[in-house]
C-alpha positions as CSV (number, residue, x, y, z in Angstrom):
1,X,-5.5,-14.5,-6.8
2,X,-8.7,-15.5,-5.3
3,X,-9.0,-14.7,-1.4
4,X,-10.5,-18.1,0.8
5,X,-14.0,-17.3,2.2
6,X,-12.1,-17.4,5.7
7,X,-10.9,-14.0,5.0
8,X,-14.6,-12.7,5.0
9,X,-14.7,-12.9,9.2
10,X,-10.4,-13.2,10.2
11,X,-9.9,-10.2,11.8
12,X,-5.6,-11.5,12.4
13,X,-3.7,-13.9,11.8
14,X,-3.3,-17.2,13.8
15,X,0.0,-15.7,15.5
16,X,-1.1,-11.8,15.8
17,X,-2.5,-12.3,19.2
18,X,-0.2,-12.8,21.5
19,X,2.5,-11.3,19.1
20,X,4.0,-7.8,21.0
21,X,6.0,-6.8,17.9
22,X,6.8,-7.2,14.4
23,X,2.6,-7.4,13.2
24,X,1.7,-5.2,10.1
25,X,-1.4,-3.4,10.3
26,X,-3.9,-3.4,7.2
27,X,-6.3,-0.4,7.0
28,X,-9.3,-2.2,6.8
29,X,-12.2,0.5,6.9
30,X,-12.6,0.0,2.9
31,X,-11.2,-1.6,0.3
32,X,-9.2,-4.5,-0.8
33,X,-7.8,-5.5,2.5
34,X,-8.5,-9.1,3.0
35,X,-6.1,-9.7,-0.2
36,X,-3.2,-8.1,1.3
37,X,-4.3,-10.5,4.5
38,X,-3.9,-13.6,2.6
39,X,-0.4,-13.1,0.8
40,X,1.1,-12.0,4.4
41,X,-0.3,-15.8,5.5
42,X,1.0,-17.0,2.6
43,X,4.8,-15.7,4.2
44,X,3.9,-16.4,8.0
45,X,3.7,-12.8,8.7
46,X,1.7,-12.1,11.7
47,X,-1.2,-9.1,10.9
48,X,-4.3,-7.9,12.2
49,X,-6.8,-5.5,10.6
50,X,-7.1,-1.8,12.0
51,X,-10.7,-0.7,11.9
52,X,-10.6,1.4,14.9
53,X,-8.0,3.3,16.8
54,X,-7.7,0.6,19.3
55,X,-6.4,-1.8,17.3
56,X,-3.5,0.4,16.7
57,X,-1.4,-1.5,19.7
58,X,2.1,-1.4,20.0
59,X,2.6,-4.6,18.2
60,X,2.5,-3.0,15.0
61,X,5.4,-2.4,13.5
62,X,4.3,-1.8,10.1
63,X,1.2,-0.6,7.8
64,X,-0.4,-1.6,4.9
65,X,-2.7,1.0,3.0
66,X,-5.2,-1.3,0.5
67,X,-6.6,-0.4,-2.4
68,X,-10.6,1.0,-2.8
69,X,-11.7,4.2,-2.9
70,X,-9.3,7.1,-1.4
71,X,-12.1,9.7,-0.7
72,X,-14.1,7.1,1.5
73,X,-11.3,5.8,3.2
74,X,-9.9,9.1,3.9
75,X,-13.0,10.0,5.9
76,X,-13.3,6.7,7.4
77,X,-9.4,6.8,9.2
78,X,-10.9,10.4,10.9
79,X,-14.0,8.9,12.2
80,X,-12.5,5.8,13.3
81,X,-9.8,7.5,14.6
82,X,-6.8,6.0,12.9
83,X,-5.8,8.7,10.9
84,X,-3.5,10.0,13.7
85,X,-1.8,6.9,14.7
86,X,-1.2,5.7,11.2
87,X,0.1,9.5,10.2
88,X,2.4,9.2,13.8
89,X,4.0,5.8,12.3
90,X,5.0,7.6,9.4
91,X,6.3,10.4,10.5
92,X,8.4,8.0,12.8
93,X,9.7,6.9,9.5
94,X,8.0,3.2,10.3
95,X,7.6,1.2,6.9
96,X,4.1,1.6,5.5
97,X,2.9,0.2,2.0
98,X,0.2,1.9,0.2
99,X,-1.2,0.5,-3.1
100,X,-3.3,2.1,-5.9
101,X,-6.0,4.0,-3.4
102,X,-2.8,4.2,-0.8
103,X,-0.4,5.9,-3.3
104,X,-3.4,8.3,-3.1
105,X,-3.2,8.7,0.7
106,X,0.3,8.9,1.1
107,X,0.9,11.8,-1.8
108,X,1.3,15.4,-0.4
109,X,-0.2,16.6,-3.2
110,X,-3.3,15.6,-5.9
111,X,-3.4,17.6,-9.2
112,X,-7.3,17.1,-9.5
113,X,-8.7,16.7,-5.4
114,X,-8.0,19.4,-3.5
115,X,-7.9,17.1,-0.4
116,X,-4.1,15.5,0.6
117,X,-4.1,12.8,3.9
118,X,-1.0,11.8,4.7
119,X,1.4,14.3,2.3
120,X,4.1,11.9,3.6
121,X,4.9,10.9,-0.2
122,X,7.4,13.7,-2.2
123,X,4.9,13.1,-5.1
124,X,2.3,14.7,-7.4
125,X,-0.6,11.9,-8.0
126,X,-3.6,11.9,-10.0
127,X,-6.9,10.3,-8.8
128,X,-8.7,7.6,-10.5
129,X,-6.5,7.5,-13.9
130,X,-3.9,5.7,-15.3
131,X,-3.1,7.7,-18.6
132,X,-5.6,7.0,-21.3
133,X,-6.5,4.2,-19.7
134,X,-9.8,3.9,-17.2
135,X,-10.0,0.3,-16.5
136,X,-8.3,-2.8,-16.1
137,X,-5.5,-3.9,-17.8
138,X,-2.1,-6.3,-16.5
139,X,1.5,-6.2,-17.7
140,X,5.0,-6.9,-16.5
141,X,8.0,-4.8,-15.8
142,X,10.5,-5.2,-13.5
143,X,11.2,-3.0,-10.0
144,X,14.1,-1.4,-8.1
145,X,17.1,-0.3,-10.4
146,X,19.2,-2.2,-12.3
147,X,21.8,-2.2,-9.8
148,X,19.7,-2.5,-6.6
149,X,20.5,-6.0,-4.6
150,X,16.6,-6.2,-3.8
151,X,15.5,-6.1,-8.0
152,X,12.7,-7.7,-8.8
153,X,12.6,-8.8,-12.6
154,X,9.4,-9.5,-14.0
155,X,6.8,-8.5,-11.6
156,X,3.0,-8.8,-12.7
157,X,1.2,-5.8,-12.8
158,X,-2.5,-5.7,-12.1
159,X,-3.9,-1.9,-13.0
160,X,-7.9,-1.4,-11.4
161,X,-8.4,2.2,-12.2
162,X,-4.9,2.8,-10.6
163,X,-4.1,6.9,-9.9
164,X,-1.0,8.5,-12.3
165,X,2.3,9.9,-10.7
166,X,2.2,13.2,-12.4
167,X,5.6,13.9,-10.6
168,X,8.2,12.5,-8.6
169,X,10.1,15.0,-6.0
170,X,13.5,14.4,-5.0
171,X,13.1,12.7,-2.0
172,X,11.6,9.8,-3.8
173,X,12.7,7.5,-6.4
174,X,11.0,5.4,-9.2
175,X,11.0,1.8,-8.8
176,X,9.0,0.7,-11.3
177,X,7.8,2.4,-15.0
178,X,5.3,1.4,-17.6
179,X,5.1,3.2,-20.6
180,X,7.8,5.7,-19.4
181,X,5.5,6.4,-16.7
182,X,6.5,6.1,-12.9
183,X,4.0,3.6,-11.3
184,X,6.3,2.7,-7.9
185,X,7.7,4.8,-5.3
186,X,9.8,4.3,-2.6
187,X,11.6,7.1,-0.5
188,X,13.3,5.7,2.9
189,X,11.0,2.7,4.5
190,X,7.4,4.0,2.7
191,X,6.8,2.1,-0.6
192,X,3.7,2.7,-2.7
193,X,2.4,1.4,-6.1
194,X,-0.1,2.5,-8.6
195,X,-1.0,-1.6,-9.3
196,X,-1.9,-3.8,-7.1
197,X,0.8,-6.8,-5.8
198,X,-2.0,-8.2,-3.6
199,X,-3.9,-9.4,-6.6
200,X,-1.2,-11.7,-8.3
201,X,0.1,-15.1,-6.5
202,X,3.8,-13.5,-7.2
203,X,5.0,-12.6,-3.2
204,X,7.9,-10.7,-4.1
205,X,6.6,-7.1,-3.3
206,X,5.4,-7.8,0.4
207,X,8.4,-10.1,1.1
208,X,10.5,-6.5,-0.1
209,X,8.4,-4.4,2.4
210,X,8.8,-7.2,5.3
211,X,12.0,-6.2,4.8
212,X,12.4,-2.7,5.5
């Protein structure tokens, strides 16, 4: 999917403004934000970036953690002071949506960083790996059990460097596999995927988290 140059400068949607509920909340201190911006357009969401604690309103009602590098966005939610709010709305058991670099942030543990953010996520998570493979590669699976109402059948997957669930606690459950390898999680209203939905024109993903 290729994100519209308007994307560079929109800081929320059209609606977002005078919206006092119901407006998901994309990190945007690094990372692949503005593509996460575009699908929720694409489905008349209302949004607004979060680049500092103040634009952490009351309006939001949901969160979306992008893709990018974890390390740098992990010190970039302290100094700009959204590390609390965000870590608040989960622990308030608000949806929130992390992909690839968010799977990272929402882990309570990392097998090869020492750091954890938001430990919200009952998983064991590598950085920066996805098995053998280092860069970029696409298939298709499908996600949510067989006998989940919300399946999904044949979602694209879109890998950039995307981190490896090592392990999967029992608060969580595996939505999605490649390979016999977990690469979704969702436990109770936080949903987080080692690819990245934000990248394909297929909506199905956000529409799910819209949902919760």
């Amino acid at each position: 999917m290729v994100v519209a140059v308007e994307y560079i400068s929109k800081e929320e949607s059209d609606d977002a403004e005078h919206a006092k509920h119901g407006v998901t909340g994309i990190l945007a201190v690094q990372g692949a934000f503005a593509e996460h911006a575009a699908v929720l357009d694409r489905l008349g969401a209302p949004w607004k970036l979060l680049r500092a604690a103040e634009d952490f309103d009351e309006s939001i009602d949901r969160v979306i953690l992008p893709g990018g590098e974890s390390t740098t966005q992990g010190k970039l939610l302290h100094s700009a002071g959204l590390f609390e709010p965000i870590a608040e709305h989960i622990r308030a058991g608000k949806p929130v949506f992390g992909t690839c670099a968010g799977m990272i942030l929402l882990a309570r543990k990392l097998d090869n960083d020492p750091n954890v953010y938001f430990g919200a996520l009952d998983a064991v998570v590598r950085r920066n790996a996805y098995g053998r493979q280092l860069g970029s590669f696409q298939t298709t699976a499908d996600f949510g059990a067989p006998d989940d109402p919300q399946r999904i059948a044949g979602f694209p997957l879109v890998f950039i460097r995307g981190p490896f669930v090592v392990s999967v606690g029992p608060e969580a459950q595996v939505e999605t596999e490649v390979d016999g390898h977990p690469v979704a999680l969702r436990q109770g209203n936080i949903l987080a995927t080692a690819f990245h939905p934000e990248l394909t024109d297929d909506t199905r993903i956000h529409e799910l988290f819209l949902s919760l």
